[in-house]
MARVO-488117 format. One line per field, with one value per residue: z negated, x negated, y of N, C-alpha, C in turn; residue in one letter. Coordinates in pm, 1 decimal, always signed. Layout:
n.pz: Z ... .
n.px: X ... .
n.py: Y ... .
ca.pz: Z ... .
ca.px: X ... .
ca.py: Y ... .
c.pz: Z ... .
c.px: X ... .
c.py: Y ... .
residuo: a ... .
***
This chain:
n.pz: +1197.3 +1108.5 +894.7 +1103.5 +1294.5 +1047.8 +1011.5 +1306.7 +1248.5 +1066.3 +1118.6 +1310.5 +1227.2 +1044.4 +1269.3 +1358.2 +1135.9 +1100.1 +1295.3 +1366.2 +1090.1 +1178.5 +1351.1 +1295.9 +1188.2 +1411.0 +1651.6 +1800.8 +1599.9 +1408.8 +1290.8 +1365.8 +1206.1 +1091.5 +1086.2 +1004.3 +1121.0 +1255.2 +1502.4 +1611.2 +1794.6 +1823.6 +1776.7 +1594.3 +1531.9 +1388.8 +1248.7 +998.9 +888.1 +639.7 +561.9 +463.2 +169.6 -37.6 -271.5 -504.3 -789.4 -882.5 -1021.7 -1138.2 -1111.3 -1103.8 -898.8 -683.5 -439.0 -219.3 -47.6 +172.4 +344.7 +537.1 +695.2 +896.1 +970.5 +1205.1 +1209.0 +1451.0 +1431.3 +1525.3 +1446.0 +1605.0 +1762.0 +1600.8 +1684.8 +1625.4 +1479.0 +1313.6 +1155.5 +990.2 +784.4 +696.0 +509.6 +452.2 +204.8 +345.0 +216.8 -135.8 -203.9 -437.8 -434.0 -439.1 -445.1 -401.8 -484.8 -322.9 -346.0 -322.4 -473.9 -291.3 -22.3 -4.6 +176.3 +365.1 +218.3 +351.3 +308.3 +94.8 -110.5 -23.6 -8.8 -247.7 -363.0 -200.0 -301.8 -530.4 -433.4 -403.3 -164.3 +37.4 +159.9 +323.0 +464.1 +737.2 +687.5 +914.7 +957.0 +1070.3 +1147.2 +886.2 +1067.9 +1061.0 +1289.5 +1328.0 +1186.7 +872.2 +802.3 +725.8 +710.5 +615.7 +608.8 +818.0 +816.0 +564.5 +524.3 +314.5 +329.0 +264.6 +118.1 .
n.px: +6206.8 +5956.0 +5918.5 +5997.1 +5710.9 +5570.0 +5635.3 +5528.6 +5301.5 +5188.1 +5169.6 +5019.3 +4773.8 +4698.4 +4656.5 +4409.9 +4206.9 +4203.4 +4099.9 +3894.9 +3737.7 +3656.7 +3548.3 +3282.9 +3165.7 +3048.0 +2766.1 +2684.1 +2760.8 +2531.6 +2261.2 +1904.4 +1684.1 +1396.1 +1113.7 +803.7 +570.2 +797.9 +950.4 +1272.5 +1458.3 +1737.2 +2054.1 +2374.1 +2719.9 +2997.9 +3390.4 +3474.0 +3819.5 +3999.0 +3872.7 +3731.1 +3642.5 +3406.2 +3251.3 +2962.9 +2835.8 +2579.2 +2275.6 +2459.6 +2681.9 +2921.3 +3147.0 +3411.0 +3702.7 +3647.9 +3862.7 +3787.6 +3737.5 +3537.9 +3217.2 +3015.5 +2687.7 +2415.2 +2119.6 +1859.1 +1529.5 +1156.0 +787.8 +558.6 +296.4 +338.9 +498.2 +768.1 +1101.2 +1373.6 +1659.5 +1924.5 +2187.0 +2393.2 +2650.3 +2919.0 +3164.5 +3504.8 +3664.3 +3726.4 +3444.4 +3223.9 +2991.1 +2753.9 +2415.4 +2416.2 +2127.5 +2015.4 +1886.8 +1581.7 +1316.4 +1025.9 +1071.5 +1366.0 +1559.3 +1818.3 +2082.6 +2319.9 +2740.3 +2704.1 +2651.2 +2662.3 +3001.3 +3090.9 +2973.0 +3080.4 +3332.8 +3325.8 +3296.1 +3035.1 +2785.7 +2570.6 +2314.7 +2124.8 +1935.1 +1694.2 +1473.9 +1326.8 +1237.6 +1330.7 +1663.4 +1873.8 +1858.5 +1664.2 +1509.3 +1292.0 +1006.4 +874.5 +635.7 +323.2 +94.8 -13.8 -175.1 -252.7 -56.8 -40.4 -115.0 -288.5 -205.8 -421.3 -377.8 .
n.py: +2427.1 +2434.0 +2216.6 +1982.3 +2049.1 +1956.0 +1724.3 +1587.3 +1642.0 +1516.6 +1209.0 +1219.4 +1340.2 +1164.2 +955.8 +1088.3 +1112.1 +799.2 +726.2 +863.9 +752.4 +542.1 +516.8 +555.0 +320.1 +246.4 +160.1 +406.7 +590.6 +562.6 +716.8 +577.7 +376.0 +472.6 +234.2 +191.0 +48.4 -134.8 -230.3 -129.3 -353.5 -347.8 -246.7 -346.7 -275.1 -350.5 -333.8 -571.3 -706.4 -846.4 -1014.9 -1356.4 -1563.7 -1753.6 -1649.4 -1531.9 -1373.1 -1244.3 -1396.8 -1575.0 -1877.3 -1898.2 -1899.1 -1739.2 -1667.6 -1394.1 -1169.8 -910.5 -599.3 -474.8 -287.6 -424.6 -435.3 -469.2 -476.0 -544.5 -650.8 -615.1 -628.4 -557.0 -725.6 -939.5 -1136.8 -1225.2 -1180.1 -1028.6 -1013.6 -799.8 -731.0 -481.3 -459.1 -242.8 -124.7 -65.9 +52.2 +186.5 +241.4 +236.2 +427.6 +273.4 +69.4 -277.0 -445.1 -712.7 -1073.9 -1320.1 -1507.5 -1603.1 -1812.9 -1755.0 -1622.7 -1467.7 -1488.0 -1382.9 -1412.5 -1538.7 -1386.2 -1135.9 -1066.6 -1087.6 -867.5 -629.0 -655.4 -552.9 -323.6 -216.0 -121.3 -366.8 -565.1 -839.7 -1016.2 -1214.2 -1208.9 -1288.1 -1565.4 -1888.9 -2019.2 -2229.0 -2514.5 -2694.1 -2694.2 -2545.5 -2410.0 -2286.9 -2043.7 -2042.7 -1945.8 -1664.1 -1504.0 -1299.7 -1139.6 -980.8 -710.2 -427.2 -112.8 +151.6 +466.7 .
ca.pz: +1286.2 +1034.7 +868.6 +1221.9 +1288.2 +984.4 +1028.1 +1370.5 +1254.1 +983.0 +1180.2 +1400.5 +1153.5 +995.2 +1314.3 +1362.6 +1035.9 +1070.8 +1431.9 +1334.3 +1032.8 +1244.8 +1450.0 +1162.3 +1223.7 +1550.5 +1675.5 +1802.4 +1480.8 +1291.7 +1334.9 +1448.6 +1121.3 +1169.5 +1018.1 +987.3 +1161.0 +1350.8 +1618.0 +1648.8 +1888.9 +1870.8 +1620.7 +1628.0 +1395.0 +1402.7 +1144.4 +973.2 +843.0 +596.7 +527.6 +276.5 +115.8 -191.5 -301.3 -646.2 -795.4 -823.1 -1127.3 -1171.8 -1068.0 -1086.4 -746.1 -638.3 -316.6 -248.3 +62.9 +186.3 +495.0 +570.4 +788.0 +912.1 +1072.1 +1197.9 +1285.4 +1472.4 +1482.4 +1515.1 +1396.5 +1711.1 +1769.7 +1510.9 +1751.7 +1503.5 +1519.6 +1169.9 +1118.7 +843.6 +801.5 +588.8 +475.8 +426.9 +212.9 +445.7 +77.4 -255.2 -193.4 -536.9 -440.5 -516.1 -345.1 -489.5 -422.3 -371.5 -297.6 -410.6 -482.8 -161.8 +116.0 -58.1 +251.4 +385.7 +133.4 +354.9 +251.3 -8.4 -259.0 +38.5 -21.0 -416.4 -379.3 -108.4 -333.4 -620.2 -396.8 -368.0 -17.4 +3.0 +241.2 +306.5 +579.9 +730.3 +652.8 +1027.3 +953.7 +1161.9 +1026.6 +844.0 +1121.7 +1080.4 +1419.8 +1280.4 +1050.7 +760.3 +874.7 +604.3 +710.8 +627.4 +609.0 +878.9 +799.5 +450.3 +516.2 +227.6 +337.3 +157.9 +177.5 .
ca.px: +6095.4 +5820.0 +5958.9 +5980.5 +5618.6 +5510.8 +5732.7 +5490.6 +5092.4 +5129.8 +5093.9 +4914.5 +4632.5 +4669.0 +4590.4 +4283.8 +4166.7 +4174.0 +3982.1 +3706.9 +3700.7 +3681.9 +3418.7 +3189.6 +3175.2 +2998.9 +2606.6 +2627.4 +2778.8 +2440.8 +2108.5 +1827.4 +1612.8 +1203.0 +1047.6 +651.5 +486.7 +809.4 +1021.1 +1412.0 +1521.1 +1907.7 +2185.4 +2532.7 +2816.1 +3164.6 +3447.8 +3550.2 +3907.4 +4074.3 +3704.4 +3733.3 +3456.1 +3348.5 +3118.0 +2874.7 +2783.8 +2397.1 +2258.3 +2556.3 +2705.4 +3054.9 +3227.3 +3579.4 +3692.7 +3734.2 +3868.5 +3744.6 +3723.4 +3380.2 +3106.7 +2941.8 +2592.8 +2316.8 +1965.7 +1735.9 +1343.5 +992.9 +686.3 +433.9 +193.0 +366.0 +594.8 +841.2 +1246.8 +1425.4 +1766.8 +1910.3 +2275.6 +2462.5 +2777.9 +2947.9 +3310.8 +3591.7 +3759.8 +3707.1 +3307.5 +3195.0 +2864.8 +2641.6 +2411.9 +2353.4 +2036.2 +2038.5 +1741.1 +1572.9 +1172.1 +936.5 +1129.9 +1482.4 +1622.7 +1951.3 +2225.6 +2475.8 +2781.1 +2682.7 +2628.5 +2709.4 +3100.0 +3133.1 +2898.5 +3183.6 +3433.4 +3306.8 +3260.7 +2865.3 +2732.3 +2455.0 +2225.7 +2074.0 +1821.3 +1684.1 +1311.1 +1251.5 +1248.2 +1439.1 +1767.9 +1814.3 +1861.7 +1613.1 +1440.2 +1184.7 +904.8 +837.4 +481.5 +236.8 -68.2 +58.9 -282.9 -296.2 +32.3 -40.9 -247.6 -257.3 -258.5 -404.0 -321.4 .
ca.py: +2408.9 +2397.8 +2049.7 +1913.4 +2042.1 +1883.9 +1582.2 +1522.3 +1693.3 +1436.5 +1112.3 +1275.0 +1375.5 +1015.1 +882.9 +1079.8 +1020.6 +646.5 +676.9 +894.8 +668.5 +359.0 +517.5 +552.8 +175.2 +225.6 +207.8 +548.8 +698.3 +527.6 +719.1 +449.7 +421.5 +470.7 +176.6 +194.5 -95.0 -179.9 -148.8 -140.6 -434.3 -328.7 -178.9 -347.4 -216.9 -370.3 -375.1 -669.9 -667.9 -963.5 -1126.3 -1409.7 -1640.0 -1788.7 -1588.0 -1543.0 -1257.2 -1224.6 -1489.2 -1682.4 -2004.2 -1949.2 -1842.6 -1701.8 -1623.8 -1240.4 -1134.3 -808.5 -585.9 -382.0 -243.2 -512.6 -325.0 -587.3 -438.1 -655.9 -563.5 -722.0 -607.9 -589.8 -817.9 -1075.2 -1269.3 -1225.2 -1108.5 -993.0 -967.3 -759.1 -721.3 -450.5 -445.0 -110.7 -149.0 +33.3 +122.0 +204.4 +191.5 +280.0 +515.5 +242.5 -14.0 -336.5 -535.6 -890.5 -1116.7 -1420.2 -1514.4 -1634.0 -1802.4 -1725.4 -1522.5 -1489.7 -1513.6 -1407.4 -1402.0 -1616.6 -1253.2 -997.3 -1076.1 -1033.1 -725.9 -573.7 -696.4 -500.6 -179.7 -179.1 -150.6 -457.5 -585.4 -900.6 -1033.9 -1358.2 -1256.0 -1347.9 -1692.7 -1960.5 -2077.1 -2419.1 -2615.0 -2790.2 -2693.4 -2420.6 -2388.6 -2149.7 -1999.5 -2080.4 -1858.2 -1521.7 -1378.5 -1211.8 -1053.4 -957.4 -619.3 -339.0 +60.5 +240.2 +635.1 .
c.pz: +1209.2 +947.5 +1010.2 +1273.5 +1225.1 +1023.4 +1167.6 +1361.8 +1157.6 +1022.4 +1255.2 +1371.9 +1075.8 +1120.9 +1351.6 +1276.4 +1059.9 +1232.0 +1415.4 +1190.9 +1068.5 +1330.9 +1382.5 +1182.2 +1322.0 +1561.2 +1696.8 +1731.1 +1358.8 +1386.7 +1279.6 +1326.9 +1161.5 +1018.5 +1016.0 +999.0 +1200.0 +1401.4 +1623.2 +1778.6 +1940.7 +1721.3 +1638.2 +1473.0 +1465.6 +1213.8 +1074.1 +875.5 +778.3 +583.4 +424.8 +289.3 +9.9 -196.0 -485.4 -703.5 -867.1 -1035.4 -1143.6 -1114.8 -1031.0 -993.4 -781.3 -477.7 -308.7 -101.7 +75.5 +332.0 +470.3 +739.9 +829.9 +1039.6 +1060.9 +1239.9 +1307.4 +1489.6 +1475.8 +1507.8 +1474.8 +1679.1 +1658.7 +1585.0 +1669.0 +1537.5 +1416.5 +1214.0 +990.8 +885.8 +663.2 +616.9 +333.2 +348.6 +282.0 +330.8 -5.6 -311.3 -342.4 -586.4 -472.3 -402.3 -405.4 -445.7 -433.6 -301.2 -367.7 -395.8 -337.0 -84.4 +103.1 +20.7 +289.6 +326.4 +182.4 +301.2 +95.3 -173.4 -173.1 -26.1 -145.5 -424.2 -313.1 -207.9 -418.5 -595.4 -407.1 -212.2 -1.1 +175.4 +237.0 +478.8 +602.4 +707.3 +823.4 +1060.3 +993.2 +1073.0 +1021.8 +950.2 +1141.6 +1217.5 +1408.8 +1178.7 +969.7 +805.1 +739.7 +622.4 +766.9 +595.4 +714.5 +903.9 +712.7 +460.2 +427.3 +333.7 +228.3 +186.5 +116.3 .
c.px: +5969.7 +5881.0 +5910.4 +5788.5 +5528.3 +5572.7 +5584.9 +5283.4 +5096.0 +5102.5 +5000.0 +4788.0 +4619.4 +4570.4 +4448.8 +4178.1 +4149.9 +4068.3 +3875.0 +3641.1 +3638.6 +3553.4 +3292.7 +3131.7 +3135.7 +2879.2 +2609.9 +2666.3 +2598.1 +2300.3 +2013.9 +1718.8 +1437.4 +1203.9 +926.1 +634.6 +626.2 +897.0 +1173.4 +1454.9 +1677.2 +1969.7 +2306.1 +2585.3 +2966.7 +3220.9 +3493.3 +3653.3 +3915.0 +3981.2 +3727.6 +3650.8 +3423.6 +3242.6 +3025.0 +2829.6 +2611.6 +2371.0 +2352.3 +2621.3 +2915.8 +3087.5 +3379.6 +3551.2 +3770.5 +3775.9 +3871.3 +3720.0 +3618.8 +3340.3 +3050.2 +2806.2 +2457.1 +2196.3 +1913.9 +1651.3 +1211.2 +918.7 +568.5 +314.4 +231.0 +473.7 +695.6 +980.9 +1299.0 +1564.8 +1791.2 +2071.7 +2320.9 +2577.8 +2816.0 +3088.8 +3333.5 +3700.2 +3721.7 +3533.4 +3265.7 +3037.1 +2778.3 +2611.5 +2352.9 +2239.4 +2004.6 +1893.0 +1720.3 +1428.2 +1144.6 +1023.5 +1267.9 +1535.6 +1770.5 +2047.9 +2361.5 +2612.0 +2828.2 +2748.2 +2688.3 +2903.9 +3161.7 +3086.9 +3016.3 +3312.0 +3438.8 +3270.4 +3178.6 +2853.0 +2597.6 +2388.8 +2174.4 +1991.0 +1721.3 +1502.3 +1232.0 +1216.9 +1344.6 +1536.4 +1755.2 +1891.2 +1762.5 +1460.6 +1254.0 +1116.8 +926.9 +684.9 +405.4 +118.3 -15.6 -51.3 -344.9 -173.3 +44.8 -164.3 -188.5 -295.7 -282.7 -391.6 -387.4 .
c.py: +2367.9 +2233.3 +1982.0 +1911.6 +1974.5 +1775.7 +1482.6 +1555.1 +1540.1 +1299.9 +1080.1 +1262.4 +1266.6 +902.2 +910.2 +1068.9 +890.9 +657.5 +729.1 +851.7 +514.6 +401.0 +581.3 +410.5 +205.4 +209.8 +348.0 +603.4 +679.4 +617.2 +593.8 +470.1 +416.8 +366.0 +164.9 +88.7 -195.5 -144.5 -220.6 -267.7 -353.8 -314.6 -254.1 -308.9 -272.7 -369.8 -533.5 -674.3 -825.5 -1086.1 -1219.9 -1528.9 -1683.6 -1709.2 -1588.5 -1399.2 -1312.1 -1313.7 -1548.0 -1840.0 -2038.4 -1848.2 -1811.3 -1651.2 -1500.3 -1259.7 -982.5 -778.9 -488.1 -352.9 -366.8 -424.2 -479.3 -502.0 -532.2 -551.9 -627.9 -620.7 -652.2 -640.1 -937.3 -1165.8 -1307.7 -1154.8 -1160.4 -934.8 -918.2 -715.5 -616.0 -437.2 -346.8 -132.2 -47.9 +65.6 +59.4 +139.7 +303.6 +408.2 +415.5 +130.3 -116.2 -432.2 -685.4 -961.7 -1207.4 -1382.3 -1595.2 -1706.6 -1809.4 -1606.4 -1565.3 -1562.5 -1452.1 -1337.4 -1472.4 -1523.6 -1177.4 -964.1 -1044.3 -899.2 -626.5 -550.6 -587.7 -362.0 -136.9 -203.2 -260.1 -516.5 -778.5 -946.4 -1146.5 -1360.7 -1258.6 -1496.5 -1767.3 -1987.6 -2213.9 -2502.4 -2736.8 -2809.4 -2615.1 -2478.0 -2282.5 -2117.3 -1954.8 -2014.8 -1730.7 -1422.8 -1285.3 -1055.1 -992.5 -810.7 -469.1 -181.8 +90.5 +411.3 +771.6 .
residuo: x x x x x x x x x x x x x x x x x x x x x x x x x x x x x x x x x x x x x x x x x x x x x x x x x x x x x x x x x x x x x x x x x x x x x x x x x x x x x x x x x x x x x x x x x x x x x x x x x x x x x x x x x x x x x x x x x x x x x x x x x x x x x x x x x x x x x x x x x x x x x x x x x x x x x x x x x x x x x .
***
């Protein structure tokens, strides 16, 4: 009886393992972060399984393509009174996430890399981030907004 018992807790407790793993991956598993000076639009969180990409790791030039499955978590949010809407995407690995988070980024309008860096960073079991700044994508359609002085204001505390 106890074999047999075990024989059926153990798929059992595999499968709820993998669902309240999987629902880690959700909006309502993520508390809603407070950002100072702005406001949450919306949270999504899905998984993405069997991801693959050329990717770069951060200064280099030479690519490979990893394939990798993650978190994929998007926050949108604007910053009242700036007519403005920021995406920011992290990506969580869903195994062998190494405790660490690596930061990727470029100098002044060097946003959204994507999976340009996000994908090697995953690969390599850092959790990473990247984010479009708020700035339109390159289609071509948008501007870059060149009078950022009214957005440029210091606290002091």
């Amino acid at each position: 009886k106890m074999v047999a018992c075990f024989a059926t807790l153990l798929p059992l407790s595999a499968i709820l393992v993998e669902i309240a793993y999987a629902s880690r991956c959700s909006p309502a598993f993520l508390k809603r972060p407070d950002l100072p000076g702005a406001s949450i639009l919306n949270i999504e969180a899905h998984e993405a399984h069997n991801f693959s990409a050329v990717s770069l790791a951060p200064g280099s030039n030479e690519g490979g393509l990893y394939t990798i499955s993650f978190c994929n978590i998007t926050v949108t949010h604007t910053h009242p009174g700036w007519n403005d809407t920021v995406h920011t995407q992290v990506w969580l690995p869903l195994e062998r996430w190494n405790g660490r988070f690596q930061a990727l980024g470029g100098g002044g309008y060097s946003v959204d890399l994507g999976s340009t860096y996000l994908t090697y960073a995953v690969a390599m079991g850092f959790a990473s981030a990247s984010t479009d700044g708020g700035l339109p994508s390159g289609n071509g359609k948008g501007s870059i907004p060149t009078d950022l002085a009214g957005r440029l204001v210091a606290k002091t505390m």
